[in-house]
Wavefront OBJ file of the C-alpha trace (Angstrom):
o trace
v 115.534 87.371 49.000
v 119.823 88.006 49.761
v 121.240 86.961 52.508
v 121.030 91.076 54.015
v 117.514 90.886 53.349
v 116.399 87.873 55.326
v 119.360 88.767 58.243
v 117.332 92.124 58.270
v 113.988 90.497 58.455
v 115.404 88.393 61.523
v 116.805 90.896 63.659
v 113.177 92.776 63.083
v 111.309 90.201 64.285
v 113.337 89.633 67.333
v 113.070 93.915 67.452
v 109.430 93.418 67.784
v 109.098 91.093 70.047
v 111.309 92.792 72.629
v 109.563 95.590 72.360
v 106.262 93.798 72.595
v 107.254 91.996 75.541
v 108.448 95.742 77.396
v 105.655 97.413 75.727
v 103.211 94.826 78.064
v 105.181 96.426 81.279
v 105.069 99.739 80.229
v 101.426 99.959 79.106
v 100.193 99.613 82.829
v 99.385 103.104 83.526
v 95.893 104.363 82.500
v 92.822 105.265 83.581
v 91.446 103.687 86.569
v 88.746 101.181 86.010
v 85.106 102.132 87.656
v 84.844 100.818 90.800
v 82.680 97.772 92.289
v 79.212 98.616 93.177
v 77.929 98.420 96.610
v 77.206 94.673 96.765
v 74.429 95.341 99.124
v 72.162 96.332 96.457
v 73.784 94.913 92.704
v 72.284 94.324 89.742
v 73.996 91.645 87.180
v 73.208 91.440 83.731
v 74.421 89.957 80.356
v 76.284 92.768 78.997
v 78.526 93.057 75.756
v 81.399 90.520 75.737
v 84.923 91.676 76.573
v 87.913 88.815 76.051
v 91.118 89.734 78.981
v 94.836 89.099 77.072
v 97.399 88.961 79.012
v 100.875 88.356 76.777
v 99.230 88.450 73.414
v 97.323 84.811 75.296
v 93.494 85.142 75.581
v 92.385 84.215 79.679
v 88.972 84.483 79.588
v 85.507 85.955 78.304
v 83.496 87.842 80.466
v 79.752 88.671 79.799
v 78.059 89.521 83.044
v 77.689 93.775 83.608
v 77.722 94.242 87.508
v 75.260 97.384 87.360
v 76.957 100.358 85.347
v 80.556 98.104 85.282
v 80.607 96.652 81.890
v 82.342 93.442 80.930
v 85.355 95.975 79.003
v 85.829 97.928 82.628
v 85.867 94.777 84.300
v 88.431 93.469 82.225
v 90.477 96.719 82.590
v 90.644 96.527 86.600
v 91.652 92.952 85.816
v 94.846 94.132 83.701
v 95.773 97.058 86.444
v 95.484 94.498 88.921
v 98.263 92.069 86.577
v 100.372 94.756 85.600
v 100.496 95.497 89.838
v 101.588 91.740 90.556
v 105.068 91.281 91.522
v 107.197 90.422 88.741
v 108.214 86.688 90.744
v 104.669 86.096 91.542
v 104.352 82.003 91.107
v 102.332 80.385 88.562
v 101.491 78.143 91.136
v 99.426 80.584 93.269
v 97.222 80.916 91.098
v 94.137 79.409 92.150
v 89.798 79.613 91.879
v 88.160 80.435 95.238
v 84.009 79.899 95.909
v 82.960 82.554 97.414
v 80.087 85.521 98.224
v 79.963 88.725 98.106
v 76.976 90.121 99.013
v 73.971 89.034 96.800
v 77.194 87.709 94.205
v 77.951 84.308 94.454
v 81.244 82.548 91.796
v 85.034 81.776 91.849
v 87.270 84.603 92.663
v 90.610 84.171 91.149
v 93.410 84.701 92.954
v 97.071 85.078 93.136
v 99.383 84.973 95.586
v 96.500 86.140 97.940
v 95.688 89.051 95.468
v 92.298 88.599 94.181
v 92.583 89.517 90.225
v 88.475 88.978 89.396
v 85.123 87.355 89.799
v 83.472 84.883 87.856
v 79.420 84.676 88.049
v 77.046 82.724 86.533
v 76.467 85.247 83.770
v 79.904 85.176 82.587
v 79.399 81.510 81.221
v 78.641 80.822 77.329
v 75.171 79.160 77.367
v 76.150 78.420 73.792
v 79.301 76.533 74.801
v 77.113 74.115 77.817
v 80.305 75.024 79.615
v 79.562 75.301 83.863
v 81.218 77.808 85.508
v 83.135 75.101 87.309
v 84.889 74.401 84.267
v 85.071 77.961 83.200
v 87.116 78.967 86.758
v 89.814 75.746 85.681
v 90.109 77.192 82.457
v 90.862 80.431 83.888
v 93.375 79.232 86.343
v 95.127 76.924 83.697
v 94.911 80.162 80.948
v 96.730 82.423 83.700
v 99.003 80.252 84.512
v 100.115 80.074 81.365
v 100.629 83.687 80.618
v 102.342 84.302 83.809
v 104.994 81.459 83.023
v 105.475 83.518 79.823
v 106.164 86.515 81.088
v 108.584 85.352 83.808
v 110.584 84.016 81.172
v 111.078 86.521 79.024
v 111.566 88.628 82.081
v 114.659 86.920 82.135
v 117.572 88.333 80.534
v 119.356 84.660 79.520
v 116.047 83.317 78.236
v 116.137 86.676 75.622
v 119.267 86.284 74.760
v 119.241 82.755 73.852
v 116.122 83.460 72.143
v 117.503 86.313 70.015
v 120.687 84.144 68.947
v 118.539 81.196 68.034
v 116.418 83.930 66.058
v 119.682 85.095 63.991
v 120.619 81.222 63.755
v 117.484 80.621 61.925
v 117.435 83.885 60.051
v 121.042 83.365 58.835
v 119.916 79.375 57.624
v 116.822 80.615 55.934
v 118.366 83.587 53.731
v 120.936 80.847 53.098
v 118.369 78.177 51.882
v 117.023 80.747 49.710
v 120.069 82.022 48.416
v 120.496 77.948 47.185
v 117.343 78.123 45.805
v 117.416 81.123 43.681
v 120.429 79.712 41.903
v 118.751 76.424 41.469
v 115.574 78.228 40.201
v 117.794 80.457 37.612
v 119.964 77.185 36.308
v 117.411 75.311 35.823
v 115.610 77.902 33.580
v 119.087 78.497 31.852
v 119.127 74.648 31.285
v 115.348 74.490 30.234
v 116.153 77.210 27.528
v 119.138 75.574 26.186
v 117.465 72.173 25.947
v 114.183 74.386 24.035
v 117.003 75.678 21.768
v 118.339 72.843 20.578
v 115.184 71.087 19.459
v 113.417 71.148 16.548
v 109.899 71.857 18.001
v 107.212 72.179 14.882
v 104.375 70.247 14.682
v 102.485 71.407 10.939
v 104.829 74.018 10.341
v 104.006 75.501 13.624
v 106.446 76.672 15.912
v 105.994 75.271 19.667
v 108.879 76.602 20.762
v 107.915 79.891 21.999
v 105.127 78.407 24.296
v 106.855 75.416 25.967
v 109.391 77.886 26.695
v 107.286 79.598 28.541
v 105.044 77.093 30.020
v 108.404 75.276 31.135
v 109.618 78.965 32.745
v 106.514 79.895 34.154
v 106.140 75.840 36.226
v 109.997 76.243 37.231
v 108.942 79.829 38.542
v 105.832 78.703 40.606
v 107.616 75.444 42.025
v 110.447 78.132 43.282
v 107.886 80.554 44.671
v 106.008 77.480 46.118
v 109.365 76.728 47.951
v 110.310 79.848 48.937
v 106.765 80.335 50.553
v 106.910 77.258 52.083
v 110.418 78.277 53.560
v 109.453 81.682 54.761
v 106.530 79.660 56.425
v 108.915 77.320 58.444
v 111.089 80.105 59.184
v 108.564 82.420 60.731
v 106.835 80.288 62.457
v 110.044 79.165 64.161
v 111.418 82.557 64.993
v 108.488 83.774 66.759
v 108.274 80.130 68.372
v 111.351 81.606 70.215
v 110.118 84.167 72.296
v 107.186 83.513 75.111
v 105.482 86.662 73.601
v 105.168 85.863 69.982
v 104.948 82.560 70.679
v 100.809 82.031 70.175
v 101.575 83.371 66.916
v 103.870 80.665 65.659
v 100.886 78.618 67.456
v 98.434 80.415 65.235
v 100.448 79.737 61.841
v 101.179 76.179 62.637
v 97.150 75.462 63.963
v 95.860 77.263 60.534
v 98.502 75.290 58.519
v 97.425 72.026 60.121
v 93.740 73.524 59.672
v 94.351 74.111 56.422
v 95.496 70.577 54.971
v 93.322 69.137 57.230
v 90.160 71.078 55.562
v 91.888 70.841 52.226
v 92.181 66.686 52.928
v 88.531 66.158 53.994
v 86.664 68.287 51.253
v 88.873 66.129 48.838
v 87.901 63.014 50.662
v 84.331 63.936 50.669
v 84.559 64.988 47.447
v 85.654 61.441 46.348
v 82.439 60.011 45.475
v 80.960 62.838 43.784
v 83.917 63.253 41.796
v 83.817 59.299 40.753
v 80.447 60.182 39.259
v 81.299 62.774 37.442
v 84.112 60.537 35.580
v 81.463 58.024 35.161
v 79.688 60.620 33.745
v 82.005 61.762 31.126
v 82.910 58.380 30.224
v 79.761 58.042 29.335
v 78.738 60.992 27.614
v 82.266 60.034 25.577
v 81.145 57.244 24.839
v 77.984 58.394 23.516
v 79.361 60.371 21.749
v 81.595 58.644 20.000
v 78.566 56.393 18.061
v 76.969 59.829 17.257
v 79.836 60.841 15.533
v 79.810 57.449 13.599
v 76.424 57.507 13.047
v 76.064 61.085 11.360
v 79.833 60.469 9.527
v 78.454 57.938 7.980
v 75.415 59.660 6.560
v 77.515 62.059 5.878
v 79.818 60.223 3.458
v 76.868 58.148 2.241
v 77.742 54.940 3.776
v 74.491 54.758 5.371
v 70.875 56.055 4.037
v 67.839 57.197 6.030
v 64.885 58.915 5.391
v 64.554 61.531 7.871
v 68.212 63.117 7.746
v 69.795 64.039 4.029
v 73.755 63.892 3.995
v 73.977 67.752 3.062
v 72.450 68.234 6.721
v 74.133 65.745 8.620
v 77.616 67.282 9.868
v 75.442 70.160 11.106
v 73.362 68.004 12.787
v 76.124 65.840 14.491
v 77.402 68.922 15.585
v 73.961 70.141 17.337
v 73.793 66.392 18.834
v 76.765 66.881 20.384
v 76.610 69.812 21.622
v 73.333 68.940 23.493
v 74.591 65.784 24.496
v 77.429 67.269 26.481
v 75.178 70.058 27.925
v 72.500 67.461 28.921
v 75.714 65.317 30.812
v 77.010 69.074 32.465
v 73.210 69.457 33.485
v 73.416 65.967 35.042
v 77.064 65.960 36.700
v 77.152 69.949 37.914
v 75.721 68.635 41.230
v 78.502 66.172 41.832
v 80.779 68.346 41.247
v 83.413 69.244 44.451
v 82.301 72.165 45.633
v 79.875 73.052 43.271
v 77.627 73.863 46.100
v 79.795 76.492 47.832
v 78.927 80.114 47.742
v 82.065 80.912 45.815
v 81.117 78.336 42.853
v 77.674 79.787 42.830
v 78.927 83.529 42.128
v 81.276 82.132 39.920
v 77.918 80.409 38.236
v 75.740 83.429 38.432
v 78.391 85.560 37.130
v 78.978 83.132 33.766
v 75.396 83.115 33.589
v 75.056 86.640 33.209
v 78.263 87.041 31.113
v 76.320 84.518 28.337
v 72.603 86.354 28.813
v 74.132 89.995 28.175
v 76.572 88.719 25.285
v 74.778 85.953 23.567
v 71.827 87.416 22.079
v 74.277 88.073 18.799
v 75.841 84.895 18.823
v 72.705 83.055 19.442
v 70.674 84.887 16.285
v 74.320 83.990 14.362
v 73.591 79.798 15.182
v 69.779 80.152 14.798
v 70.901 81.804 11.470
v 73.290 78.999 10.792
v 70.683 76.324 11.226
v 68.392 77.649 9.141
v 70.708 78.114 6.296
v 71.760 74.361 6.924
v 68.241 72.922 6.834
v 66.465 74.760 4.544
v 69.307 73.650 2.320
v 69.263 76.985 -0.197
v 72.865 76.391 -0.450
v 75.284 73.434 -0.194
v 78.848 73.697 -0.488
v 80.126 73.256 -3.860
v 77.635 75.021 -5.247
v 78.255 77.996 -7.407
v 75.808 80.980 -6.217
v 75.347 84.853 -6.187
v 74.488 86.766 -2.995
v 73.468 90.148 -3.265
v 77.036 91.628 -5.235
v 78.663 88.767 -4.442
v 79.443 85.395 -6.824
v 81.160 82.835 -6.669
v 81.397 79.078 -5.361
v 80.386 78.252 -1.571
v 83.249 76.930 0.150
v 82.120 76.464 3.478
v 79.035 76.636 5.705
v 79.950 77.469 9.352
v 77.659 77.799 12.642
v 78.539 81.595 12.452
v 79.255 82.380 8.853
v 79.292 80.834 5.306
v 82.566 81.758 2.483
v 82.139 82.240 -0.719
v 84.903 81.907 -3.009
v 85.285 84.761 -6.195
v 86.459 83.737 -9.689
v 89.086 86.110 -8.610
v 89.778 83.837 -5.631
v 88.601 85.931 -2.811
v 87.295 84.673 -0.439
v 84.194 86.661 1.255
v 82.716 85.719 4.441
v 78.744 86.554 4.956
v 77.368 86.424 8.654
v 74.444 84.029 8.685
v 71.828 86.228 9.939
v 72.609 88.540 6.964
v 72.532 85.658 4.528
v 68.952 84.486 5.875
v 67.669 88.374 5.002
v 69.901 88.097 1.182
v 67.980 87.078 -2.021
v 70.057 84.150 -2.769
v 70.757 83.102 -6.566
v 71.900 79.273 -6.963
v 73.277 78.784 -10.433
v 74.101 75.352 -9.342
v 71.271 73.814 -8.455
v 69.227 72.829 -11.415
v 72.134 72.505 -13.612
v 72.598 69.249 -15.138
v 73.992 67.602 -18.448
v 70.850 68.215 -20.252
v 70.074 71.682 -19.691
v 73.652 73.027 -17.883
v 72.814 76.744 -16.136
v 71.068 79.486 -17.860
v 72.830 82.920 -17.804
v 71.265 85.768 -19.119
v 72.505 89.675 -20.575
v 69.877 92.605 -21.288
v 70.287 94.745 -24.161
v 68.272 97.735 -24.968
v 68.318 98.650 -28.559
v 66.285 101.765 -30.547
v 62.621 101.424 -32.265
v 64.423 101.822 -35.709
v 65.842 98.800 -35.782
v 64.102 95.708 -36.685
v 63.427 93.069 -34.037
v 63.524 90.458 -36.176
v 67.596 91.827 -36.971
v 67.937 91.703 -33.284
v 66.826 88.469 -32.809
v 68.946 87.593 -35.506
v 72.379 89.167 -34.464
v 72.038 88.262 -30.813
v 71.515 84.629 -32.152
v 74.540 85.095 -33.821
v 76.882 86.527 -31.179
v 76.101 83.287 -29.040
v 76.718 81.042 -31.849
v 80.093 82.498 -31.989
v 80.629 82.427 -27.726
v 82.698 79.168 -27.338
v 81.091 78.717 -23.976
v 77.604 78.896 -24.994
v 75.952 75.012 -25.499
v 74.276 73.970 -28.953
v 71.232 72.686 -26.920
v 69.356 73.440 -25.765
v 69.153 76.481 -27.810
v 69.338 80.007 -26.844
v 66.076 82.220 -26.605
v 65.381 85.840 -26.753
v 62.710 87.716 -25.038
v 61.486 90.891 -25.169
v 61.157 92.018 -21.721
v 59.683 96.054 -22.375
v 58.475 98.370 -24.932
v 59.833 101.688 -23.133
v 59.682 104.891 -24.136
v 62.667 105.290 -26.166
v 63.679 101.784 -26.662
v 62.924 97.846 -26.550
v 64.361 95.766 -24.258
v 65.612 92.182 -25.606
v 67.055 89.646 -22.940
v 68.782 87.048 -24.364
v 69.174 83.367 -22.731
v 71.724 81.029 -23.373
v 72.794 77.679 -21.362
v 76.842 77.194 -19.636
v 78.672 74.132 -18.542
v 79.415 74.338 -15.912
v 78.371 77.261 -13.945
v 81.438 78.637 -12.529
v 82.299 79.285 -15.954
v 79.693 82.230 -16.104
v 81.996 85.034 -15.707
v 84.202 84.118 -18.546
v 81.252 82.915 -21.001
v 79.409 85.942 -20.060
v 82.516 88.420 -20.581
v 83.276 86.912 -24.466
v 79.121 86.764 -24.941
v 79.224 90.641 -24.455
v 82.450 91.032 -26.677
v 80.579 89.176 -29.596
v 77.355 90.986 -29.152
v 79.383 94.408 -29.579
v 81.077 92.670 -32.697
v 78.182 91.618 -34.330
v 76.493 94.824 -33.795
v 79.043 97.240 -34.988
v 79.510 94.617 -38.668
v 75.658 95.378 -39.069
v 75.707 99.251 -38.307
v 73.313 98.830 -35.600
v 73.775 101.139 -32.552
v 73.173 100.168 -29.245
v 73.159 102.670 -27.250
v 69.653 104.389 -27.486
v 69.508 107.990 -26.967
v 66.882 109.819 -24.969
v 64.914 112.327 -27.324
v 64.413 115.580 -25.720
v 62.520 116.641 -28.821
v 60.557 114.562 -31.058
v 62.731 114.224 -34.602
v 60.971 115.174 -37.762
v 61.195 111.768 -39.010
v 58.954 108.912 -37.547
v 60.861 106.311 -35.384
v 59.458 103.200 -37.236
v 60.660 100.288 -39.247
v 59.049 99.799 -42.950
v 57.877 96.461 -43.896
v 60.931 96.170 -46.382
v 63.403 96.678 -43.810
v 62.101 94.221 -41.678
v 64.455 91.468 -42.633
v 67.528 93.282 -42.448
v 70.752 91.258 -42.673
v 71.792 88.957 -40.716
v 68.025 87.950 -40.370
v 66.185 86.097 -43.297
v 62.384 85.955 -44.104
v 60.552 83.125 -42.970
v 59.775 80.206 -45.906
v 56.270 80.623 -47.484
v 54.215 78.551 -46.114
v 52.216 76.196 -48.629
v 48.833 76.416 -49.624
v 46.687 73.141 -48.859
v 45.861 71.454 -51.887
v 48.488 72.965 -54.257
v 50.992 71.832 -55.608
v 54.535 71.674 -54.297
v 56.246 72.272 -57.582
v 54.611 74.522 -60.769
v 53.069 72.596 -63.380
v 55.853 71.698 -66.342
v 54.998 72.266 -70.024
v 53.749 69.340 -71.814
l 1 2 3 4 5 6 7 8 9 10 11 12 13 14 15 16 17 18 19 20 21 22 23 24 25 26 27 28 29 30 31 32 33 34 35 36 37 38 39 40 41 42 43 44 45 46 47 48 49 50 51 52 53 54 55 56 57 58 59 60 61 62 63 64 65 66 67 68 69 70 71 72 73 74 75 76 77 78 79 80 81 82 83 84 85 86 87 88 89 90 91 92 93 94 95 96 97 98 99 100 101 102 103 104 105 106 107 108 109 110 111 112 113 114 115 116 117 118 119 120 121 122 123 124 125 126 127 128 129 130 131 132 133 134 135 136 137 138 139 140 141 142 143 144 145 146 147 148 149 150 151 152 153 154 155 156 157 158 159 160 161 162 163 164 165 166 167 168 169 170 171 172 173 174 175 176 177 178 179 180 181 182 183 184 185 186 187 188 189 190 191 192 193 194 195 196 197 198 199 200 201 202 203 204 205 206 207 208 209 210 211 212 213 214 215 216 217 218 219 220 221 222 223 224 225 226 227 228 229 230 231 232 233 234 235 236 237 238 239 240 241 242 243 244 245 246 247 248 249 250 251 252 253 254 255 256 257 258 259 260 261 262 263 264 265 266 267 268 269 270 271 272 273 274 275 276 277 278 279 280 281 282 283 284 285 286 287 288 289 290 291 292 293 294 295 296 297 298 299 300 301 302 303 304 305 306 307 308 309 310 311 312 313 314 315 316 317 318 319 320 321 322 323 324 325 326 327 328 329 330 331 332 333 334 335 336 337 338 339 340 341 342 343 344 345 346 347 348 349 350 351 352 353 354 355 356 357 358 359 360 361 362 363 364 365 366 367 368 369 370 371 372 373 374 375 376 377 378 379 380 381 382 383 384 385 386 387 388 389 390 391 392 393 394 395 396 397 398 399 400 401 402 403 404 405 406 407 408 409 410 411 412 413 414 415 416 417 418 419 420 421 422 423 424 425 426 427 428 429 430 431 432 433 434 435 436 437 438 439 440 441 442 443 444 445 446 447 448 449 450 451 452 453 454 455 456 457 458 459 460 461 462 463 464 465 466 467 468 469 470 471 472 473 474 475 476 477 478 479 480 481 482 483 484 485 486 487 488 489 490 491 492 493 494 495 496 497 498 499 500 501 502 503 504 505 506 507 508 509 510 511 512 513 514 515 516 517 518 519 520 521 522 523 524 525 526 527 528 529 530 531 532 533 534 535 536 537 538 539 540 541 542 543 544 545 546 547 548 549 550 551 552 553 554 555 556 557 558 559 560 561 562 563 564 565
């Protein structure tokens, strides 16, 4: 705020509350209040309550309806009858008189002879346990007070002084503030400059950028703390000036005081509670800390027990801690400051509902996750296929597991669609005596001789690099079809990430060995049955590469023929 600005403001508020304080004189014409029963015959009842101000000061609440007069048109006589007192009428004639008026018996107040209204029995708060003794003082002592105020700023010297003071104060304040904004706007140039000239990077990240703007945003808040605390002072004081406006600058001052004072016993009362809850979380830390021990230990194999593997025990630490902490929020919400007021129970039903109506995903993801974890189908190391996907498991999250590629990609599977996956672990059985056992399929016509496919398939993984000597590789015929056989041949890797490379120069070899034979591989689908049978004679059976079986000797006979004597 300049200078012009806050002068402005000033000479508004002292604007307003001339015109209030003429506005209160010139307001006294209006409609003519019902007039008083006969009180020969009255009625008096509790009607709607009706509160008489007289200079912006409240007097007194009446509540008793005198027949059709309701508490509102008995407090509208009551202002005519102010607004027609002369404008030197004493405070000190003002004064509570006993008295009867027919069947009505109270305190008529009075001033300067001029009765202004009545106060009966009804009018008194049974709430309160006020009497209507003490009701008439209060009503004295509250008009009093209002008439003071208006004869002095009646006075033309009084509103004067007032008004200067008003500029006075005005002119300090948009000074003050004028100080302030430069001090606000140095100090950010300064906290830039020092930001600038530091190397701020903590694992090659860059914390410049956000304590440059955590540093701007506290030295913008502790200005606009300052400036609100100014305006504050500065308000109340100006209206503090004029007899009008002054229970306003009594109203910000009592709800400032009200304020800190609420603000200093809910934190006093909050005290103990909130010395639990540190006790609390101490606690739970400390807690814990030995469950993180415990299950890092299992984890690296330091420590062995029966009932928890170490392939399942950083997911389980994890799950204990998570509990653990929820169990100690459970147990401390209730000693929480303020945890029982109506805002922090909206603010808890609202949370509440934010996790039921977005959790259901998340929660399948975890359940997922745990599952995956303890039924142990995969570890991480472990070199697997899932679905299209192959490669070596990198990591196994509460959400999601990677999978690294042999083309190092890494792929990320939800949990929930890994549980519903048909999982292949190459990994898992492998070891040094039988390493992992790939497979290829190839389909080959009924002209050829199985026994030459046997034999060149043996061949091409004799001549793979990757292939192991033992244990040995195996063919099987998987199907007789309709236009071909199907041979699947089996051969053992070390180690199993290898699988795309073995299996690559396995497939390069089997086309090799093929084409030096003259044996096709591709097998054509007849659409008409060829004049010549589709069959393999008993002399072609042992086609090259493959070689008949040794004869098998005959028991009893001789190993060698008989030699010539």
């Amino acid at each position: 705020m300049t200078v012009w600005r806050a002068a402005v403001v000033g000479w508004f508020v002292f604007l307003f509350a001339a015109f209030c304080c003429f506005a209160e004189a010139a307001g006294a014409d209006g409609p003519p209040a019902p007039a008083l029963p006969d009180a020969s015959d009255v009625r008096v009842t509790i009607g709607e309550p009706a509160t008489l101000m007289v200079w912006n000061r409240p007097i007194v609440t009446l509540r008793a309806q005198i027949d059709a007069l309701t508490p509102q048109a008995r407090i509208e006589r009551v202002r005519r009858r102010i607004t027609e007192l002369p404008a030197d009428a004493r405070t000190g004639e003002v004064k509570a008189v006993p008295g009867t008026f027919g069947t009505l018996h109270g305190f008529w107040i009075e001033v300067g002879g001029r009765t202004l209204l009545a106060l009966l029995p009804e009018d008194v708060d049974p709430d309160t346990g006020d009497t209507l003794d003490l009701l008439a003082r209060s009503t004295v002592e509250n008009l009093r007070e209002a008439l003071a105020a208006r004869n002095a700023q009646q006075k033309l010297p009084t509103l004067v002084r007032s008004a200067l003071f008003a500029v006075f104060a005005t002119a300090v304040f948009a000074l003050i503030v004028w100080a302030l904004v430069r001090v606000r706007n140095r100090a950010l140039e300064r906290a830039q400059r020092n930001i600038r000239d530091r190397p701020l990077h903590v694992r090659g990240l860059n914390l410049r950028p956000y304590l440059r703007a955590i540093e701007d945003s506290a030295i913008k808040l502790t200005a606009l703390a300052s400036g609100l605390v100014l305006t504050y002072v500065w308000l109340t004081l100006v209206l503090d000036l004029f007899p009008y406006t002054r229970p306003w600058s009594d109203g910000l001052a009592d709800w400032f005081t009200d304020t800190l004072a609420t603000l200093a016993a809910g934190a006093i009362d909050g005290l103990p509670g909130l010395f639990t809850v540190i006790i609390i979380f101490l606690a739970t830390r400390l807690i814990v800390q030995a469950v993180n021990r415990f299950f890092s230990s299992v984890e690296r194999g330091w420590l062995k027990v029966h009932w928890l593997e170490a392939e399942t025990a950083r997911a389980t630490r994890r799950l204990a801690i998570v509990l653990i902490w929820i169990f100690a929020l459970t147990v401390a919400y209730p000693y929480i400051p303020g945890s029982h007021s109506d805002a922090f129970k909206g603010i808890s039903v609202f949370v509440g509902l934010m996790v039921s109506l977005g959790s259901a995903g998340f929660v399948n993801q975890v359940m997922s996750g745990l599952v995956v974890v303890y039924s142990r189908s995969i570890k991480p190391g472990e070199f697997v296929q899932v679905d299209e996907t192959l490669g070596k498991v990198s990591e196994i999250g509460v959400l999601a597991t990677k999978i690294l590629t042999p083309t190092r990609q890494e792929v990320t599977i939800p949990n929930a669609a890994l549980v519903g996956s048909s999982i292949t672990n190459y990994s898992r059985h492998a070891d040094s005596q039988f390493g992992s056992i790939i497979g290829t399929t190839v389909t080959i016509g009924y002209d050829t001789p199985w026994r030459q496919v046997h034999a060149m398939l043996l061949l091409a993984a004799e001549r793979t690099s990757g292939v192991r000597k033992e244990p040995k590789p195996r063919i099987l015929q998987r199907a007789l079809a309709d236009f071909y056989v199907e041979y699947r041949l089996l051969v053992s890797i070390d180690p199993p990430e290898s699988q795309p490379t073995v299996l690559s120069e396995l497939l390069g070899h089997i086309q090799d060995v093929f084409n030096e034979f003259g044996v096709q591989i591709m097998s054509p689908h007849f659409r008409d049955q060829p004049a010549e049978k589709v069959w393999v004679p008993q002399s072609g059976w042992y086609a090259a590469p493959a070689t008949p079986p040794a004869p098998v000797p005959t028991p009893g006979a001789s190993a060698s023929p008989p030699q010539a004597s």
